[in-house]
N, C-alpha and C positions, 0 to 999 in steps of 0.2 A: 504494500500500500504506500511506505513512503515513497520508494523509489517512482511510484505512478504520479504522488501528488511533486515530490520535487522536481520529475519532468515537466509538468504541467504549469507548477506554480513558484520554483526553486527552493533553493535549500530552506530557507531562512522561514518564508510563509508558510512549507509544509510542519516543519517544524513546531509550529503555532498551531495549528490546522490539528495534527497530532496531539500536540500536549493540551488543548481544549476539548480536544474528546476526549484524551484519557482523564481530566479532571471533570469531566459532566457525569464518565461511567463509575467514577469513584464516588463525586459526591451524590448524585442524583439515585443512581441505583444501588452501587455495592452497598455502602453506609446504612442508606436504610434499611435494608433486608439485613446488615449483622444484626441493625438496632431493632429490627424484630424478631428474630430468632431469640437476641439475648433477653426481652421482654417474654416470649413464650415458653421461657425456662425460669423465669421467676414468679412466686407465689403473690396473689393480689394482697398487699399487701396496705395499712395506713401509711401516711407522709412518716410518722411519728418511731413505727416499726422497717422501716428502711433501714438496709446494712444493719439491722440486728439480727440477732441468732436464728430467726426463723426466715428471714431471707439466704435462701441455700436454693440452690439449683435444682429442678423437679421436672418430671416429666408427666403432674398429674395434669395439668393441663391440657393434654394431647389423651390421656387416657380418659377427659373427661368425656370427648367425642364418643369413645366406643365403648361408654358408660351410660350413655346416652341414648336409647334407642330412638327417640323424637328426631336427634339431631343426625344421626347416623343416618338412618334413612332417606332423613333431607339432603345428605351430602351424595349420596349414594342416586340419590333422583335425581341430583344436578349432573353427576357425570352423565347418566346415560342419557339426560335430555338435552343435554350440550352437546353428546354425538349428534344426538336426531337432528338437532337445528344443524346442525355440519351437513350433514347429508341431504338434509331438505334444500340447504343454500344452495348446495353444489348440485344436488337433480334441476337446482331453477336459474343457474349461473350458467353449465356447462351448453346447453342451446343457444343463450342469449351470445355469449363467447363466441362461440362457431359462429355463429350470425355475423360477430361484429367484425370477426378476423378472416374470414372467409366468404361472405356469402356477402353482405352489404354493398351497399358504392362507398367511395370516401363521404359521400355528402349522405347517404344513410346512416352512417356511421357517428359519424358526430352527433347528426340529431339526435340517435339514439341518447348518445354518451353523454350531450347536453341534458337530455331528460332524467336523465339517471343521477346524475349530478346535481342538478336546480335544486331538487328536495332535501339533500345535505347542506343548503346554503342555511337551513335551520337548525336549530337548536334541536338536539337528541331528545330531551323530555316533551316539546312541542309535535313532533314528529308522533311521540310516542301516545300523546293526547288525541291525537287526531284517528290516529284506531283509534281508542277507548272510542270516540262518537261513534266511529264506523260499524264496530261492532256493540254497540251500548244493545241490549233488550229493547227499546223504540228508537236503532239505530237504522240510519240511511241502507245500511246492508237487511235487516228484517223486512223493512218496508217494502223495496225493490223483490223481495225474495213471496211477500205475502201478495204483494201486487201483481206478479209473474203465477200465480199461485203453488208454486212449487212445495210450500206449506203452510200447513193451515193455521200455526199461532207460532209467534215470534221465539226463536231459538237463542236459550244465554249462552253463548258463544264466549263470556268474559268468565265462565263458572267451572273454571277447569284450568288446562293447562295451553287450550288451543288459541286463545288471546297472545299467548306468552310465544308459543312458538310462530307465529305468523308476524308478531312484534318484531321479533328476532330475526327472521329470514330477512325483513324490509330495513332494519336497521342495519344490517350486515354483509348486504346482498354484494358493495360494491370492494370489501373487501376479499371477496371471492372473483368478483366478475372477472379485476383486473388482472388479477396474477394469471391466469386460467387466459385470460386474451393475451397476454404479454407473450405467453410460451407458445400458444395455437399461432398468431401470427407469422411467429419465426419457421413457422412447417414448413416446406418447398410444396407448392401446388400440386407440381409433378411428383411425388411418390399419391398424393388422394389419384390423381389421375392414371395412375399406374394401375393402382387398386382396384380401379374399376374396370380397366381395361383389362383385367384378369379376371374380371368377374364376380368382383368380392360387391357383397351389398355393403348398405348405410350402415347398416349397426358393425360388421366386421369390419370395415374400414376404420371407423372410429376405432374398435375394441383393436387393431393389432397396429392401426397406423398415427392415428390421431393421439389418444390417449396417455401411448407410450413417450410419445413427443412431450405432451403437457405434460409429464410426471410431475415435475418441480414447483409448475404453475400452482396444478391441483394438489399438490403438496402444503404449499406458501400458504393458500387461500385455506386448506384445512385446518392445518396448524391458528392462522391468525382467526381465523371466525369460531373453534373451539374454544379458545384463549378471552374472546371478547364475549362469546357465551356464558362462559362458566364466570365472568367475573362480571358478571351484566346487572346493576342494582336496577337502573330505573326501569325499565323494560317488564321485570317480572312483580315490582311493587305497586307499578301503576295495570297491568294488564291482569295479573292474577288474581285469584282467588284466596280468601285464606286457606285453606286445603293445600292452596301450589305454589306454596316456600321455595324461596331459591334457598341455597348456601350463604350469598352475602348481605342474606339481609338479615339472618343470624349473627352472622360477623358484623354489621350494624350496629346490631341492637349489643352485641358484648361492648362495644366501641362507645356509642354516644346514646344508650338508654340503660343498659347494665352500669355502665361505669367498670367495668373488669378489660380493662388494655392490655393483661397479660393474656386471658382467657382467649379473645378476640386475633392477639397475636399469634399464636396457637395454630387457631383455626383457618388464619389468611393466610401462614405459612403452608399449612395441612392443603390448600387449593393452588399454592404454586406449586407444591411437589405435582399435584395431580397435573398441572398444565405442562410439567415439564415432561413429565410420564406421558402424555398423551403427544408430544412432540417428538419426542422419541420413538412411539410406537411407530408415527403415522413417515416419519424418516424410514426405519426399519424396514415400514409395509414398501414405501416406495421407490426404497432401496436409493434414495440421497442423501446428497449430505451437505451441507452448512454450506459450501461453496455454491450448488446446484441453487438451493433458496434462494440466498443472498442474488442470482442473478437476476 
């Protein structure tokens, strides 16, 4: 890397250029994560009882999760429903992709990419308000649906978990779309037109030509939309049920309604191990690596 930025930008700038990211990843990231780790090894303790004998290093706080059967479960919900929204984005990304990188004109293309764009020019919790109407019990979606008569009395669509996952798809959609268009673009036309010229249909083409190409894309866009999933407050506090608790809004409530900052540390730590485990895996499954992403 420096040798890239000191051709680019010489000695002396890259030099700066470096030593400001290494002090953003120090201060910004490392630091904080020691300084929760080293909170979710200490007992909640008073101002008064600090650094006295009963401040000793403990791992009940991590055993309180799996002491916990309320909270265990809700943690255990959030991973597999942070897969589904990964897979939902990517069955609803992976066409729109191929569309954009393939299939389009340039001036289709941008339109699209304008439109897809324009609604992120808002604020995440405005966005996130705007389902709640869509879907509200005498929302625009009921009414269209009673008036079509497709059924006969308005459906609570917010009474569940299906608010939260279609929240989630629209909230996230473009953190998938991109990386997924990034990789499908750089295809060469001619191996799809190979493909066919061999007689292979749509779906095989994609499954042995297309797909293998985007590895890294579909990779990126997995990893960053599970990560933004699992760690997603306002999306599952405004769209849910109480019944469909995420993970961090437990980690909330230990944080700024418990008052337990050890407790809460714990449990935010306990969700990155999971984001990183799940980064790993989905590297593993797609056989990349940190270089492949990163392009």
């Amino acid at each position: 890397m420096f040798r890239q930025l000191r051709a680019r930008f010489g000695g002396p700038l890259a030099a700066s250029i470096l030593a400001l990211l290494g002090m953003w990843l120090i201060v910004m990231v490392t630091l904080p994560q020691l300084q929760m780790i080293e909170y979710s090894l200490r007992p909640n303790l008073l101002p008064a009882q600090i650094g006295g004998p009963e401040d000793q290093l403990t791992l009940a706080n991590y055993v309180t999760l799996f002491n916990n059967e309320i909270h265990r479960a809700i943690f255990f919900k959030t991973l597999w429903s942070s897969v589904l929204v990964t897979l939902l984005t990517l069955a609803v990304s992976y066409p729109l992709a191929w569309y954009l990188a393939k299939v389009a004109t340039p001036r289709q293309a941008a339109l699209c990419l304008l439109l897809l764009i324009i609604p992120f020019w808002i604020n995440e919790i405005l966005r996130t308000y705007s389902w709640f109407i869509i879907l509200a019990f005498r929302g625009p979606l009921n009414e269209v649906l009673l008036m079509l008569g497709l059924i006969d009395r308005p459906i609570r669509f917010l009474n569940g978990d299906a608010g939260v996952m279609v929240g989630m798809v629209y909230a996230y959609i473009l953190f998938m779309v991109f990386p997924v268009y990034n990789a499908i673009e750089s295809l060469d036309d001619n191996q799809v037109r190979a493909a066919r010229d061999l007689g292979a249909g749509t779906v095989r083409t994609h499954w042995r030509i297309v797909i293998p190409h985007a590895k890294p894309g579909i990779a990126t866009g997995c990893i960053m939309t599970f990560m933004l999933a699992a760690g997603s407050y306002a999306v599952p506090a405004l769209l849910g049920s109480p019944g469909s608790r995420w993970f961090t809004q437990i980690i909330y409530n230990w944080f700024f309604e418990g008052g337990n900052w050890n407790q809460g540390a714990a449990y935010a730590f306990l969700l990155l191990v999971l984001c990183i485990g799940f980064m790993s895996l989905v590297m593993k499954v797609f056989k990349v690596g940190l270089g492949d992403i990163a392009k």
